[in-house]
Structure formats: C-alpha cells, structure tokens
Biopython code that builds the backbone (N, CA, C, O; Angstrom):
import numpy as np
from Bio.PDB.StructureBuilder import StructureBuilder

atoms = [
    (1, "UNK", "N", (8.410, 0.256, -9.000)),
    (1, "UNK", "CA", (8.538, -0.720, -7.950)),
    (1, "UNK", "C", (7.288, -1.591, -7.869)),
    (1, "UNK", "O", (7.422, -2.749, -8.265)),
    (2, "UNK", "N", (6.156, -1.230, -7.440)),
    (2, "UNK", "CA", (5.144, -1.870, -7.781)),
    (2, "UNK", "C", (4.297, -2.619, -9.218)),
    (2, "UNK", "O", (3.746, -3.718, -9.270)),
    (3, "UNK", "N", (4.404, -1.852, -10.011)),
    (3, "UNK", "CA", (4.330, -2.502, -11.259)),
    (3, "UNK", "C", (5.482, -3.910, -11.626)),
    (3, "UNK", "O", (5.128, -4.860, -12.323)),
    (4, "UNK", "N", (6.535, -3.819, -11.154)),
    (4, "UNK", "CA", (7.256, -5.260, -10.849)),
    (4, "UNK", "C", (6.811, -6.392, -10.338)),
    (4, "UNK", "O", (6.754, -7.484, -10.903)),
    (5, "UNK", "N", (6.455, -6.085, -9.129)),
    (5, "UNK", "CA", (5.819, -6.633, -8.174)),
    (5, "UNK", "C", (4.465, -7.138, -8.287)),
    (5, "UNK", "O", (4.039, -8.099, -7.646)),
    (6, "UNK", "N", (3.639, -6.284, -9.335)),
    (6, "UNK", "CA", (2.587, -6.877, -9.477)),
    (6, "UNK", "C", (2.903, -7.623, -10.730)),
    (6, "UNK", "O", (2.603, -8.794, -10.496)),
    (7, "UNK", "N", (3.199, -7.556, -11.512)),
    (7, "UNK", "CA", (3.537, -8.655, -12.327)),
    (7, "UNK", "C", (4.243, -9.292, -11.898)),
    (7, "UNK", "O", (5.199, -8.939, -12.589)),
    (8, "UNK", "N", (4.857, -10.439, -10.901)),
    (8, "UNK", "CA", (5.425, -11.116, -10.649)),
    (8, "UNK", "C", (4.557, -11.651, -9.515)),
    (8, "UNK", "O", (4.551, -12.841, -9.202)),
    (9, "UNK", "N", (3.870, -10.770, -8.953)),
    (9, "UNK", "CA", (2.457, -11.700, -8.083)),
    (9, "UNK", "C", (1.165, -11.630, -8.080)),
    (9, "UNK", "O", (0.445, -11.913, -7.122)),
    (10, "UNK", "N", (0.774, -11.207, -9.279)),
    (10, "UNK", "CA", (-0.558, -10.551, -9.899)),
    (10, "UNK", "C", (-1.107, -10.300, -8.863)),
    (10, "UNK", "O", (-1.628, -11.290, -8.349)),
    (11, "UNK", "N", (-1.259, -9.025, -8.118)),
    (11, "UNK", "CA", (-2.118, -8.269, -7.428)),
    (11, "UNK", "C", (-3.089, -6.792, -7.496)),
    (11, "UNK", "O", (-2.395, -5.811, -7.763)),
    (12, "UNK", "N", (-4.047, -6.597, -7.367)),
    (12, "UNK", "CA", (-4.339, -5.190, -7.684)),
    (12, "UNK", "C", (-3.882, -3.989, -7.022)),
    (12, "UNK", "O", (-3.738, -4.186, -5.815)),
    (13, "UNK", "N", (-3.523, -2.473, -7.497)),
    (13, "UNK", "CA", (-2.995, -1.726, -6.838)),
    (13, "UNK", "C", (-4.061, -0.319, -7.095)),
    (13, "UNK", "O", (-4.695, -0.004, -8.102)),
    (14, "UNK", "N", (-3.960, 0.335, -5.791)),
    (14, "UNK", "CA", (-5.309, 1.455, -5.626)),
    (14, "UNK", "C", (-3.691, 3.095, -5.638)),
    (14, "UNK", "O", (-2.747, 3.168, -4.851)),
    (15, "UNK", "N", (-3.780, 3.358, -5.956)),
    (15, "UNK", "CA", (-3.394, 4.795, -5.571)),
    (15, "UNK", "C", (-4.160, 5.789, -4.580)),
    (15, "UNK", "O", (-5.125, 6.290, -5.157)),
    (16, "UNK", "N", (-4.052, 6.118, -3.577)),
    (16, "UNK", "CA", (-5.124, 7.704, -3.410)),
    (16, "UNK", "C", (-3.984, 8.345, -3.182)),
    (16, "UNK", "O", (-2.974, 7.690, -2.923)),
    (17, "UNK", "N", (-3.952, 9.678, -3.238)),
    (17, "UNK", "CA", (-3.795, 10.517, -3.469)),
    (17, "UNK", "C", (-4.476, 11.548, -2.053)),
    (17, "UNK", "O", (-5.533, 11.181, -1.540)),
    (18, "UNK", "N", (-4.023, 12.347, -1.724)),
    (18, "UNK", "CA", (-4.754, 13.507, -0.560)),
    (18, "UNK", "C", (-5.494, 13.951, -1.286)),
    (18, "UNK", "O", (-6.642, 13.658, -0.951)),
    (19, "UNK", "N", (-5.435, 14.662, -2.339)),
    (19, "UNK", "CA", (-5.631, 15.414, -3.009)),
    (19, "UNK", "C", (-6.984, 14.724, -3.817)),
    (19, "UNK", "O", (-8.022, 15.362, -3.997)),
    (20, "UNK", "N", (-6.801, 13.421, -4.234)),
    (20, "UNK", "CA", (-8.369, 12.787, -4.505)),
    (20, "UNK", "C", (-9.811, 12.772, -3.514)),
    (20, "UNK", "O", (-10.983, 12.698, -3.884)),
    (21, "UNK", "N", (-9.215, 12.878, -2.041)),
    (21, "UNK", "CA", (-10.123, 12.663, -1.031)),
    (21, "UNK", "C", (-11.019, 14.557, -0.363)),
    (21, "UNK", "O", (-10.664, 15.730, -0.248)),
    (22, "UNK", "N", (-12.101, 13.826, -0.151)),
    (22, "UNK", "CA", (-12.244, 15.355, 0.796)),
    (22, "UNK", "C", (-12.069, 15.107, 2.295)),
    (22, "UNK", "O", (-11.553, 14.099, 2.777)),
    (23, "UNK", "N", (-12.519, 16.065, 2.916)),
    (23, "UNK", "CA", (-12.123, 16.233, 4.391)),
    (23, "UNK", "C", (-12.189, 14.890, 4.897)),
    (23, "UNK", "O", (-11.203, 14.210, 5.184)),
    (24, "UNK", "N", (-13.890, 14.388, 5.036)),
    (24, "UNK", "CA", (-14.175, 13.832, 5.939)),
    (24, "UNK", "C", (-13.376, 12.366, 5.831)),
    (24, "UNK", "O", (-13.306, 11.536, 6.737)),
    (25, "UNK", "N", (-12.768, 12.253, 4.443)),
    (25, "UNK", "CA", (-12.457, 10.589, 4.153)),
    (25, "UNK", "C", (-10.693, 10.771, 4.549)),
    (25, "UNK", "O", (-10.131, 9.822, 5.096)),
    (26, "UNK", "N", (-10.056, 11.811, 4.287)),
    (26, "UNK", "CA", (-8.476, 12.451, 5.001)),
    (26, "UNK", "C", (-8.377, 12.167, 6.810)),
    (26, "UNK", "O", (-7.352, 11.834, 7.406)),
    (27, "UNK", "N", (-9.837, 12.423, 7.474)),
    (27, "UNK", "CA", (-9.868, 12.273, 8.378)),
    (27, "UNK", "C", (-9.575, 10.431, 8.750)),
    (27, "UNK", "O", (-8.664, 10.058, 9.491)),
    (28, "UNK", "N", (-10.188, 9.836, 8.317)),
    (28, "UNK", "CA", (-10.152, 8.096, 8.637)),
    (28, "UNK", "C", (-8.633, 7.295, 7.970)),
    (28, "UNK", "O", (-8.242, 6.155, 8.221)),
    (29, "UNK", "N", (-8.163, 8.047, 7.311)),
    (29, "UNK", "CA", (-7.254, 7.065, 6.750)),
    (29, "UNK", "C", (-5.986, 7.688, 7.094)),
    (29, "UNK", "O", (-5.766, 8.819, 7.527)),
    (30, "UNK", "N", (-4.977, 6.472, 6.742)),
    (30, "UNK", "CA", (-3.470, 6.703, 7.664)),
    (30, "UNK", "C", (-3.207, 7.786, 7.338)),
    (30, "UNK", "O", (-3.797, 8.653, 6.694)),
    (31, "UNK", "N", (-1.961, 7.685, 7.976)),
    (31, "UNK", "CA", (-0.947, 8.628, 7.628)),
    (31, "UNK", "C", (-0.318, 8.530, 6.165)),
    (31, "UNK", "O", (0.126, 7.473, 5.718)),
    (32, "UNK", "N", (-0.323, 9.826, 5.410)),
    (32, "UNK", "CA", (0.871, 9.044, 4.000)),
    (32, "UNK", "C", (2.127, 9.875, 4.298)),
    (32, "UNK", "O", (2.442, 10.956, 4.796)),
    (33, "UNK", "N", (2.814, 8.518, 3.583)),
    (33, "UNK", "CA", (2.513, 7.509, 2.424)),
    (33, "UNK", "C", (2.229, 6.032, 3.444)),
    (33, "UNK", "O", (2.908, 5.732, 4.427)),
    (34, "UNK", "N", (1.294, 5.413, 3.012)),
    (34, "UNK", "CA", (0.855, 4.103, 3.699)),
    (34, "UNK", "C", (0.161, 3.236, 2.866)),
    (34, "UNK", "O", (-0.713, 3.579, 2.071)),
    (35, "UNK", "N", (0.676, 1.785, 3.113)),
    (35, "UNK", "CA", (0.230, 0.816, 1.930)),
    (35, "UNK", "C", (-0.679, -0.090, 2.911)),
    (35, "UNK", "O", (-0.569, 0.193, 4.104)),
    (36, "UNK", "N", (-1.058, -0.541, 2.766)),
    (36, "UNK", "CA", (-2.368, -1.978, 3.202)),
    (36, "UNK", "C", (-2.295, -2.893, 2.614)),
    (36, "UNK", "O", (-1.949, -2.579, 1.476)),
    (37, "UNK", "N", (-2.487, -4.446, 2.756)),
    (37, "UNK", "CA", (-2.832, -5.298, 1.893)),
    (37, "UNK", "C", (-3.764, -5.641, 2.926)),
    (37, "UNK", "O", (-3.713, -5.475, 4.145)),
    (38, "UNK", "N", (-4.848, -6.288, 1.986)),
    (38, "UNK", "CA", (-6.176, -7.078, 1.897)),
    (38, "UNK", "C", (-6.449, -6.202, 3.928)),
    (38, "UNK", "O", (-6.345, -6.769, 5.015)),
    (39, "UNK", "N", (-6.725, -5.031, 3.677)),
    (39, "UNK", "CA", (-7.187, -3.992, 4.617)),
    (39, "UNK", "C", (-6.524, -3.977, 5.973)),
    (39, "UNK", "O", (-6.992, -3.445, 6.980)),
    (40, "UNK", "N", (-5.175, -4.740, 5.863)),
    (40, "UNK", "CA", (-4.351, -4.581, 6.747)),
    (40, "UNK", "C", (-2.922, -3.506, 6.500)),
    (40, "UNK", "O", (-2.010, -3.576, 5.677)),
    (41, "UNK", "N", (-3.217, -2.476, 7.655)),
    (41, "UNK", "CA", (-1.968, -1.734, 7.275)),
    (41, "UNK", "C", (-1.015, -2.122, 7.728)),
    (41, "UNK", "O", (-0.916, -2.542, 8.881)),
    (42, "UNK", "N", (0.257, -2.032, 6.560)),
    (42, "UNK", "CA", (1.447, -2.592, 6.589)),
    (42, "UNK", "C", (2.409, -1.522, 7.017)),
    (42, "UNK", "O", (3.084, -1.742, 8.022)),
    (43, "UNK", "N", (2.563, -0.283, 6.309)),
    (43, "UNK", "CA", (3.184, 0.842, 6.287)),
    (43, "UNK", "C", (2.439, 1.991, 6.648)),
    (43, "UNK", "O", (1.318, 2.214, 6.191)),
    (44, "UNK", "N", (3.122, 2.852, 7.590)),
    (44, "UNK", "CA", (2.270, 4.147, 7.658)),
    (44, "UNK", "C", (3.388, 4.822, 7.968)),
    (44, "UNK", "O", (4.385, 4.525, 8.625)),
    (45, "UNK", "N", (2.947, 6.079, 7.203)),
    (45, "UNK", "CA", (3.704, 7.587, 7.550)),
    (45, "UNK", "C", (5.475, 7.567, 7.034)),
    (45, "UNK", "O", (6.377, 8.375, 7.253)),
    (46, "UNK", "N", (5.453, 6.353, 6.328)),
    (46, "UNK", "CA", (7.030, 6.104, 6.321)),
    (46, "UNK", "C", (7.110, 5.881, 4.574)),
    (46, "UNK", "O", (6.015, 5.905, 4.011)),
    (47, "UNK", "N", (8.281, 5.677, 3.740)),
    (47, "UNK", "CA", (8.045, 5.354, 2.512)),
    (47, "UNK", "C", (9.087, 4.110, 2.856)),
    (47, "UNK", "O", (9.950, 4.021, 3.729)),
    (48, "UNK", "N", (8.701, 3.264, 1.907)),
    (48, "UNK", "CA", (9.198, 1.506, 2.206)),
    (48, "UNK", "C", (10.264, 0.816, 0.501)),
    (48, "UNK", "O", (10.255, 1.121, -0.691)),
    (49, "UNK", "N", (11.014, -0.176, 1.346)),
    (49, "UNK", "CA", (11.745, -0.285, -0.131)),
    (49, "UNK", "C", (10.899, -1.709, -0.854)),
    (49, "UNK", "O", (10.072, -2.396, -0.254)),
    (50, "UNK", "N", (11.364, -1.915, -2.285)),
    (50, "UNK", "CA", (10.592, -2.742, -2.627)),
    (50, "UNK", "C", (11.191, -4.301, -1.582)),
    (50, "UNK", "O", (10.384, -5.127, -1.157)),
    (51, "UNK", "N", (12.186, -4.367, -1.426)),
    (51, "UNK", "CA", (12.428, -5.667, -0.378)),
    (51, "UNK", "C", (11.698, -5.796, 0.716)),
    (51, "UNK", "O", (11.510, -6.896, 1.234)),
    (52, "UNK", "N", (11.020, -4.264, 1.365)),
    (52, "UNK", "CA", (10.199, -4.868, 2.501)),
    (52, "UNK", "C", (8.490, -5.428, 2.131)),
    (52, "UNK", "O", (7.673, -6.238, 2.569)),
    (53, "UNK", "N", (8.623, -4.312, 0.946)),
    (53, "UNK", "CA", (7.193, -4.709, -0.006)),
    (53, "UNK", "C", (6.685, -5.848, -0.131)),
    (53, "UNK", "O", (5.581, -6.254, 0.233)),
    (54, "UNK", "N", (8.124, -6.743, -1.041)),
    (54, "UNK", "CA", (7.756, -8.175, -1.554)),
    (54, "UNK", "C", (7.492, -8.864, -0.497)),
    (54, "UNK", "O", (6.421, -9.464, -0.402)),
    (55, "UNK", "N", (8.559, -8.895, 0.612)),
    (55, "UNK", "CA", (8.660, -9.705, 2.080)),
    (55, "UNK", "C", (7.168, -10.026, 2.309)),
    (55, "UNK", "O", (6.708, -11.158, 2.460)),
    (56, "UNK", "N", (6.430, -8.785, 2.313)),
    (56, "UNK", "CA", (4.720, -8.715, 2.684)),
    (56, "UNK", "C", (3.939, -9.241, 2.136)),
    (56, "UNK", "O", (3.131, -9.862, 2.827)),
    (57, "UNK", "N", (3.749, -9.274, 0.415)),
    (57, "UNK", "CA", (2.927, -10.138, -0.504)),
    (57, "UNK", "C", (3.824, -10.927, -0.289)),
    (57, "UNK", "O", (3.086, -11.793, 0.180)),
    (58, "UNK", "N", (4.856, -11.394, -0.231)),
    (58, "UNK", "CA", (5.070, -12.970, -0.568)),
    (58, "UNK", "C", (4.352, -13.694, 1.570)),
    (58, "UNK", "O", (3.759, -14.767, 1.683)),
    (59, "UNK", "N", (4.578, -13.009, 2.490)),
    (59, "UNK", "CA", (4.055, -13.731, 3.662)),
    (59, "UNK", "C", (2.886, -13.847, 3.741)),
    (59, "UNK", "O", (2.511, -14.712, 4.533)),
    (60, "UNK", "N", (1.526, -12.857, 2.794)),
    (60, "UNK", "CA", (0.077, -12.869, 2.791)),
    (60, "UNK", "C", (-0.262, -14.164, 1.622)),
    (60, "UNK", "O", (-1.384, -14.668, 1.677)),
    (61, "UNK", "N", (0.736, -14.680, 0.575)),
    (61, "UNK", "CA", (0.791, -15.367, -0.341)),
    (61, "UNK", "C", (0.584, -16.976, 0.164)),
    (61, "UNK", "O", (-0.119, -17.904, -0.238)),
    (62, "UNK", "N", (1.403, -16.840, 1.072)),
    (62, "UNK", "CA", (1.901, -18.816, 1.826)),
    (62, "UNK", "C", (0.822, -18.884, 2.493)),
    (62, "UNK", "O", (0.574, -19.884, 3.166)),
]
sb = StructureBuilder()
sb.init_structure("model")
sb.init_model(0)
sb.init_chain("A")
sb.init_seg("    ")
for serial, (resi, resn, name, xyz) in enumerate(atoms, 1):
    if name == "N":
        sb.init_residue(resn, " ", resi, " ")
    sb.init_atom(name, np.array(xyz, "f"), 0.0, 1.0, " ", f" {name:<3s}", serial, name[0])
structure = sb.get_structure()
C-alpha cells in the first residue's frame, strides 16, 4: 500500500516498530498502528485503508 503511494507521490516512509524502541521512547509516541505526516498525526490506534491514506498526502500536497 504504501510503496504505491510513494511512488506515485514521492514521499519518505519511517517504519518503527515497538519492538525497535525502548521504554522511555514507547512512552511519548502514539498509539499503534499510527501514521503522521510532516509530524502531524493522522491515524492513531486504528489501521487505515490506502483511500484514506492518499486523501491525506494528496490534501498536505495542494
């Protein structure tokens, strides 16, 4: 889904993982699964389809 998406709006994409982080950095960040663009959270605690995805880069785009 994302690999689509980024080729079609060249953007960069971060993965974390729980499991990459320790305590103290699990503590500050959302809920997962949760996406952000340009450090605004978009999604939290929910998993999202790629139609609400694009909706988002294409409204941070205009």
């Amino acid at each position: 889904m994302v690999t689509e998406l980024r080729k079609k709006y060249g953007f960069d994409v971060e993965l974390v993982k729980k499991t990459d982080v320790g305590l103290f950095k699990r503590i500050v960040l959302p809920k997962f699964p949760a996406l952000t663009i340009d450090d605004d959270l978009i999604f939290e605690g929910r998993d999202t389809t790629v139609e609400e995805l694009e909706r988002e880069v294409v409204k941070r785009r205009s």
